[in-house]
C-alpha positions as a Markdown table, in Angstrom:
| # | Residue | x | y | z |
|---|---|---|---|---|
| 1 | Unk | -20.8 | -44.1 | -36.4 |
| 2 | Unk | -20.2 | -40.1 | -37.1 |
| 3 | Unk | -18.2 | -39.4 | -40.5 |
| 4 | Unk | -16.6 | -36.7 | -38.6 |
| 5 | Unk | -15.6 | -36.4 | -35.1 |
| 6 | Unk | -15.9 | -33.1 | -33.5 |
| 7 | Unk | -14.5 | -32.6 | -30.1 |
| 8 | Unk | -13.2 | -29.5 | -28.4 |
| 9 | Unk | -10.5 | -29.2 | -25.9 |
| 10 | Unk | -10.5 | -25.5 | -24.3 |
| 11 | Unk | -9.6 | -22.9 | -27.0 |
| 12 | Unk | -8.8 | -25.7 | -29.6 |
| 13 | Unk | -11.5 | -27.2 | -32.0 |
| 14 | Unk | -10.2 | -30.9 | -32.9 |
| 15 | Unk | -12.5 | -32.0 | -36.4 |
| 16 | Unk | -11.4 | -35.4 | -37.6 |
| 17 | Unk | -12.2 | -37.4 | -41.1 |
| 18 | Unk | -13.7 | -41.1 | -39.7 |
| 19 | Unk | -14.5 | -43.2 | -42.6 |
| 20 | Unk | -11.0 | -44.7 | -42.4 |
| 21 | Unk | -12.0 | -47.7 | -44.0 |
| 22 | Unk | -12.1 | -46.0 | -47.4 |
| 23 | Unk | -9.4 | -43.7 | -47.3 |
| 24 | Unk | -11.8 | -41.0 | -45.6 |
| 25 | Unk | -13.2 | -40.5 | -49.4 |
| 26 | Unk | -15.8 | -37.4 | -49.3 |
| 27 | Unk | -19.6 | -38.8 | -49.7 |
| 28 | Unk | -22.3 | -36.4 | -49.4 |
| 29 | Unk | -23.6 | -37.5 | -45.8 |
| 30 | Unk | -19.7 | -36.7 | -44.7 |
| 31 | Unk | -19.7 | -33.2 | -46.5 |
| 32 | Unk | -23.4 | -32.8 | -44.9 |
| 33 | Unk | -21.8 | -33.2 | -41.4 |
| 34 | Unk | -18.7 | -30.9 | -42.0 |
| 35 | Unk | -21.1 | -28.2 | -43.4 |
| 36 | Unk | -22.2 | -27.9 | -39.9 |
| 37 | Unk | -19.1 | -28.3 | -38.3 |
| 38 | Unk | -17.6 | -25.4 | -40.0 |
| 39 | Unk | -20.6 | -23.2 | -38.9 |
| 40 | Unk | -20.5 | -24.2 | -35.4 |
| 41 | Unk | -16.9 | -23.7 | -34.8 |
| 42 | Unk | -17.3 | -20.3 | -36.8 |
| 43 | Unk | -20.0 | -19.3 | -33.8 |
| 44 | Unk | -18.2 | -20.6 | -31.3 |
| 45 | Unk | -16.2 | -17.5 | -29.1 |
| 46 | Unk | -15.2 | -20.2 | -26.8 |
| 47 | Unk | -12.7 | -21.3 | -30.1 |
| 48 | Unk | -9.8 | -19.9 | -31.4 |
| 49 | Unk | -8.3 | -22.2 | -33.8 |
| 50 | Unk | -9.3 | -26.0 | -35.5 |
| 51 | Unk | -7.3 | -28.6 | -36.3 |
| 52 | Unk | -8.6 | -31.0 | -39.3 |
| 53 | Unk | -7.1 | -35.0 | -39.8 |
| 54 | Unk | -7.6 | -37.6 | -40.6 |
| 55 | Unk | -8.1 | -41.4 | -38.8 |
| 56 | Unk | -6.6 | -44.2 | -40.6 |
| 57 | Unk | -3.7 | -44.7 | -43.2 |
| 58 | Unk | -4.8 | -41.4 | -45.1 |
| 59 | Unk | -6.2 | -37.9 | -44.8 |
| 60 | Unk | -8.2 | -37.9 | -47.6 |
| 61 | Unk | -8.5 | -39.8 | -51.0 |
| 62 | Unk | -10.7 | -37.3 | -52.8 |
| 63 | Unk | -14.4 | -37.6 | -52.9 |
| 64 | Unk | -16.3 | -41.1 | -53.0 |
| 65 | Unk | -16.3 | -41.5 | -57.1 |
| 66 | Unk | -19.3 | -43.2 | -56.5 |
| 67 | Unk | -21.2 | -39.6 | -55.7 |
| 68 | Unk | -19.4 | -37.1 | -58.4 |
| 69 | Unk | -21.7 | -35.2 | -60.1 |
| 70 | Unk | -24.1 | -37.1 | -63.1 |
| 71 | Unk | -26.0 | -34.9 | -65.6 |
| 72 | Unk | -26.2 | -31.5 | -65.3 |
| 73 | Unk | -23.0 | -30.0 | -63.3 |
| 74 | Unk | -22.3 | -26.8 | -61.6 |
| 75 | Unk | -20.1 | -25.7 | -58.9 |
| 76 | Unk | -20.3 | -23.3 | -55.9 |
| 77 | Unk | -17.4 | -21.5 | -53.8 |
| 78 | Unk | -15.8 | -24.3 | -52.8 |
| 79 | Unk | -15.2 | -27.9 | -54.2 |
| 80 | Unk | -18.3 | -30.1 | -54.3 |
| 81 | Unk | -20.1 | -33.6 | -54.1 |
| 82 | Unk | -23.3 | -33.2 | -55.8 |
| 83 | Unk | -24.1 | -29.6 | -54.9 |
| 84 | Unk | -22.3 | -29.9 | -50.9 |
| 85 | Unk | -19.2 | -27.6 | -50.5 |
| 86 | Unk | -16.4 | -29.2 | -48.8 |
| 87 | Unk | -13.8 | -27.2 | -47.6 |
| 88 | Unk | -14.2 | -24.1 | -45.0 |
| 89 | Unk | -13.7 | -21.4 | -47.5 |
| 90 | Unk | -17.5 | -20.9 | -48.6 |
| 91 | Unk | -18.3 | -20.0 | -44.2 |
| 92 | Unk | -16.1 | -17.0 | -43.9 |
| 93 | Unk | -14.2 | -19.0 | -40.9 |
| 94 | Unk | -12.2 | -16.3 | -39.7 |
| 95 | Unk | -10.8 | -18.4 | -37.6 |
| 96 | Unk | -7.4 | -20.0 | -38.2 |
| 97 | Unk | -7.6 | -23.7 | -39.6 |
| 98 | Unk | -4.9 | -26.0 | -39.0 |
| 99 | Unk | -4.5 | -28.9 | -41.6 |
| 100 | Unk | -2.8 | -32.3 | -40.3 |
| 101 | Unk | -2.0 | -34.3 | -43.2 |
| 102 | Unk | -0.7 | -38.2 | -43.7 |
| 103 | Unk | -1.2 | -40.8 | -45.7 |
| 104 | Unk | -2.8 | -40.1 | -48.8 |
| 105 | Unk | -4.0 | -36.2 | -49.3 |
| 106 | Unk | -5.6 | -36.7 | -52.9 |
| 107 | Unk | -8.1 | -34.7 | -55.3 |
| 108 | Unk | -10.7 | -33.0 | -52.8 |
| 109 | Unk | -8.7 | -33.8 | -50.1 |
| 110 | Unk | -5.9 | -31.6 | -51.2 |
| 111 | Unk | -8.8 | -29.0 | -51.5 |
| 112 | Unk | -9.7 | -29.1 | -47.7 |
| 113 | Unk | -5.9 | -28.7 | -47.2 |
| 114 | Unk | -5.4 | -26.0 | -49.0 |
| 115 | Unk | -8.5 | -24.1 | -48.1 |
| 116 | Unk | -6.9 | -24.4 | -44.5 |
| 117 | Unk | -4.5 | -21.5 | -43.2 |
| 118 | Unk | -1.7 | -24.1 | -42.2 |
| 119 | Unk | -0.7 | -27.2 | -43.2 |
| 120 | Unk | 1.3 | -29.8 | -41.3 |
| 121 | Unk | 2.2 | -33.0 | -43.3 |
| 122 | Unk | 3.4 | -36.5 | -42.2 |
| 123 | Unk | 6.7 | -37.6 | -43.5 |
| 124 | Unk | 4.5 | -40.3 | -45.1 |
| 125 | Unk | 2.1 | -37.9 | -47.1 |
| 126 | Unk | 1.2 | -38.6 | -50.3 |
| 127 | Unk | -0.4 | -35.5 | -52.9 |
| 128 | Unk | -2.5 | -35.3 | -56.1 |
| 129 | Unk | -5.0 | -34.1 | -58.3 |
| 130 | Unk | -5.8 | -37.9 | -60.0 |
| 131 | Unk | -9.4 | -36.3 | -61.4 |
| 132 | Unk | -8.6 | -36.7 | -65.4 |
| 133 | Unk | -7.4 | -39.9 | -65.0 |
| 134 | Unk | -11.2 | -41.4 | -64.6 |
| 135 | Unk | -11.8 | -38.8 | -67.4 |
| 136 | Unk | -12.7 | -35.4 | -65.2 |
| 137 | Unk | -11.3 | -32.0 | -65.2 |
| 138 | Unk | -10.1 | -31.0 | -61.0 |
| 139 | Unk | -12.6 | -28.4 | -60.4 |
| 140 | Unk | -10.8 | -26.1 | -58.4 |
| 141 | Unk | -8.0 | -25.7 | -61.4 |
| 142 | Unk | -8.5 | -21.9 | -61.8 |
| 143 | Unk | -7.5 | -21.3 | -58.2 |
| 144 | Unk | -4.5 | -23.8 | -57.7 |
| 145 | Unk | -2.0 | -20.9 | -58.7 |
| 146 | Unk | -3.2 | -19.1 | -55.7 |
| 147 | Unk | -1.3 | -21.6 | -53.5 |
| 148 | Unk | 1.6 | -22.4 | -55.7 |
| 149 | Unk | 3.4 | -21.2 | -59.0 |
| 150 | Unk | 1.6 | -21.9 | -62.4 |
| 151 | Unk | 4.4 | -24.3 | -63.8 |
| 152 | Unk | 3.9 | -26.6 | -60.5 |
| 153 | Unk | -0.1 | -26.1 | -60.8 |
| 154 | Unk | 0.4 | -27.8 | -64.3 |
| 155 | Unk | 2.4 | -30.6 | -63.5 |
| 156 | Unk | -0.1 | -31.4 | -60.6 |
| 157 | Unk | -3.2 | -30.9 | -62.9 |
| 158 | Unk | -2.0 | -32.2 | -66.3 |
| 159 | Unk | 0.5 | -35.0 | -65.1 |
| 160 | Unk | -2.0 | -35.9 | -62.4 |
| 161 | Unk | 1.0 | -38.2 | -60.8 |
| 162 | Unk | 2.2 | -38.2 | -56.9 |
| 163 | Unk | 4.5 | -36.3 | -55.0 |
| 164 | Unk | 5.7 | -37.1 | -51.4 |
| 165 | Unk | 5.8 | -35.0 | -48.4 |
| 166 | Unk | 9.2 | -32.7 | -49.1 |
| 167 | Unk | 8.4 | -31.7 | -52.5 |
| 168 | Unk | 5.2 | -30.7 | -51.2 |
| 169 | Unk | 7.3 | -28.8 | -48.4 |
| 170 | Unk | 10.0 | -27.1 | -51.4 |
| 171 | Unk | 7.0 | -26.2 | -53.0 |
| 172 | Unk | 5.3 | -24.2 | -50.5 |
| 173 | Unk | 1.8 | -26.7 | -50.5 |
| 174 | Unk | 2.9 | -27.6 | -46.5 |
| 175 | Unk | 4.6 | -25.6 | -44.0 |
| 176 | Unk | 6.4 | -28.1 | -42.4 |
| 177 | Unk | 7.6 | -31.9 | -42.4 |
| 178 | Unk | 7.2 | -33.9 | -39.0 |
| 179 | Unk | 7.6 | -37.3 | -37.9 |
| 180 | Unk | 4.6 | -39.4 | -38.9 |
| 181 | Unk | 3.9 | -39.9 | -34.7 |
| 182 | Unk | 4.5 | -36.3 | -33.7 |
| 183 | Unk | 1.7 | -35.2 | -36.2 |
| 184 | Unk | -1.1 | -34.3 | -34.1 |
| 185 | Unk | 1.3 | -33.2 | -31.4 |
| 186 | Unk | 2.8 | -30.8 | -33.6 |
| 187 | Unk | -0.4 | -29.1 | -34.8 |
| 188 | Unk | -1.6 | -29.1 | -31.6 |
| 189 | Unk | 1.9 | -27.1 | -30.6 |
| 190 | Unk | 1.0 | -24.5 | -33.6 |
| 191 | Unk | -2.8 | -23.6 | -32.3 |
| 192 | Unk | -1.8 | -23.7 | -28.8 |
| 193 | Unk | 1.0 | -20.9 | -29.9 |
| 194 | Unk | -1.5 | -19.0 | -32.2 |
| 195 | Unk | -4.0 | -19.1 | -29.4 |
| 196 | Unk | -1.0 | -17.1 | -27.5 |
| 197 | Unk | -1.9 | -14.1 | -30.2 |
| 198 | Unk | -4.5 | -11.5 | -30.0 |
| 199 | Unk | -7.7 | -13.4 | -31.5 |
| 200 | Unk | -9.2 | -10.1 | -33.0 |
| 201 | Unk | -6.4 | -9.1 | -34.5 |
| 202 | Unk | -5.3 | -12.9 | -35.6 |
| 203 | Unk | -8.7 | -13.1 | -37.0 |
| 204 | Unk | -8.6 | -9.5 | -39.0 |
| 205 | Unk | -5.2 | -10.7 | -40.4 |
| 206 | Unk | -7.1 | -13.9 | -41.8 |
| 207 | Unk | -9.8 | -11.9 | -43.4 |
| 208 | Unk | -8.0 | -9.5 | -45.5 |
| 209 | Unk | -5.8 | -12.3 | -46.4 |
| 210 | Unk | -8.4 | -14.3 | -48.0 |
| 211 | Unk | -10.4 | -11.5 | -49.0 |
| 212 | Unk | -8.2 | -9.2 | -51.2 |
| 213 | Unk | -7.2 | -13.2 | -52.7 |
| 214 | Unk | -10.8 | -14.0 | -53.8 |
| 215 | Unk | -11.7 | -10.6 | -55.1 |
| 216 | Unk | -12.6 | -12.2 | -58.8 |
| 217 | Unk | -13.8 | -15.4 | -57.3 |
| 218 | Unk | -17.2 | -15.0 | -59.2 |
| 219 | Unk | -15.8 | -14.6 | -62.5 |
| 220 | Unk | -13.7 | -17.0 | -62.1 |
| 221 | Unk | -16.4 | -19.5 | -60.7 |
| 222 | Unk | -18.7 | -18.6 | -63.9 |
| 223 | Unk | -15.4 | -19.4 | -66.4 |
| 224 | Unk | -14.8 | -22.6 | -64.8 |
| 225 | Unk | -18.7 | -23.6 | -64.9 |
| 226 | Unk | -18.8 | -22.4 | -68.5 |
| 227 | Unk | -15.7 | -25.0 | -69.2 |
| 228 | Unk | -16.0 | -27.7 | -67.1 |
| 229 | Unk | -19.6 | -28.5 | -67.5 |
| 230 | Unk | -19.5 | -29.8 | -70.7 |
| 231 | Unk | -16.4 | -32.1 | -69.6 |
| 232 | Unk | -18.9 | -33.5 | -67.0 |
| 233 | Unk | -21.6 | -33.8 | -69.5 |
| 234 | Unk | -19.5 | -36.2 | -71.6 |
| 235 | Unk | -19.4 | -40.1 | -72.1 |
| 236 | Unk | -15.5 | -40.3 | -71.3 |
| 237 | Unk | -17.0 | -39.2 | -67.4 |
| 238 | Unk | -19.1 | -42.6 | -67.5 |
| 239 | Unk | -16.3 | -44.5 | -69.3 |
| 240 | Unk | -13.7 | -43.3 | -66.2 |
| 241 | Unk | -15.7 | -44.0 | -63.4 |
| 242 | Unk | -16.6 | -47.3 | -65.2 |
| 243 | Unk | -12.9 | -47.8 | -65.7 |
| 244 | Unk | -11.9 | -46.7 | -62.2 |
| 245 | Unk | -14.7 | -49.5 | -61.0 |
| 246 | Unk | -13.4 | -52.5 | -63.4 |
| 247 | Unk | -9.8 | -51.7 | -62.2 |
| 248 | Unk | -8.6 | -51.0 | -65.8 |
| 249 | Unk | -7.0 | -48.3 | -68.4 |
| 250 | Unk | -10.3 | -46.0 | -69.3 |
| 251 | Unk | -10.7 | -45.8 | -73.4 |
| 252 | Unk | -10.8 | -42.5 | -74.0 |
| 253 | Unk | -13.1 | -41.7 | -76.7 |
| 254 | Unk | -13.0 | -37.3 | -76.9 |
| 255 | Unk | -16.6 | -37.3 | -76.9 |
């Protein structure tokens, strides 16, 4: 069975999360098949706008804690498992992406969200950053007050805790709130109106957008390397997965 299902229906691209059965978590073999998702659809002229979900009772809880990063740790453009990028942001997808969300839309899986254009969410959505809870830092931090204001990236990062589908709308994380059954309808309706827009010009909008954005992007990347990779390199990393694993409070040791 495919981790991601990839179907297109004329000028819409339909890519879909399919390891329902845990939570659509992020494992490398998943982030593999994305990788060349996003480059196809990027090549393809014949498509104007993708819509990402997910198939079960959540988006996406985060990446497979099983596969984080062991030893040595670095990170790329874009969120990682190992040393795969996740999200489209690192393949210049001009493109619009449309993100359909439900269910739980946790740690990485916010990331794919928010590296998408437009985001749609459930009435039944559920958001968080739950990394330093088994012990590690999120490790697109830096960038979170790019999509919302510092004092909410704080409370997502530091508290770590939940918030449902309209704060995430008041806060500007989502564009909109719909019935849990309309979901995929509704995105369609948004690419199906965006594909009613000039493409070049739609796509030239998208590009300066995210370009002027990420004009420190490497800077940044080097500070949060600099900062995070002795975090990963510590013993509270092992105790939190180990914790996480055993179902039970992680014994945090600083060290």
């Amino acid at each position: 069975m495919k981790n991601v299902i990839y179907k297109k229906a004329g000028r819409i691209a339909y890519i879909t999360l399919n390891r329902p059965q845990k939570l659509n978590a992020l494992t490398i073999e998943m982030i593999d098949e994305l990788e060349k998702i996003w480059e196809d659809f990027k090549k393809d002229d014949k498509c104007w706008v993708a819509i990402l979900s997910g198939l079960g009772k959540a988006f996406c809880a985060g990446a497979a804690i099983e596969q984080l990063p062991k030893g040595k740790w670095s990170i790329s453009q874009s969120i990682t498992v190992g040393d795969r990028t996740v999200g489209p942001g690192k393949h210049n997808i001009w493109k619009p992406v449309i993100a359909a969300l439900h269910g739980y839309v946790f740690g990485g899986g916010l990331w794919i969200a928010l590296e998408c254009d437009l985001r749609l969410a459930a009435e039944n959505a559920l958001f968080s950053l739950p990394e330093p809870k088994i012990g590690i830092p999120t490790s697109f931090a830096a960038f979170l007050p790019n999509f919302v204001p510092t004092a909410v990236a704080a409370e997502l990062l530091l508290v770590g805790e939940r918030i449902d589908a309209q704060r995430a709308y008041q806060l500007g994380i989502v564009n909109k709130v719909v019935p849990s059954d309309n979901l995929l309808k509704e995105a369609t309706s948004l690419a199906e109106r965006i594909c009613q827009n000039a493409p070049l010009a739609v796509r030239a909008m998208k590009e300066v957008l995210i370009r002027a954005r990420n004009t420190n992007y490497r800077k940044t990347l080097h500070l949060t390397q600099e900062v995070f990779a002795k975090v990963y390199e510590s013993k509270d990393v092992n105790e939190g997965k180990k914790a996480f694993k055993d179902k039970r409070r992680p014994e945090w040791k600083c060290k």
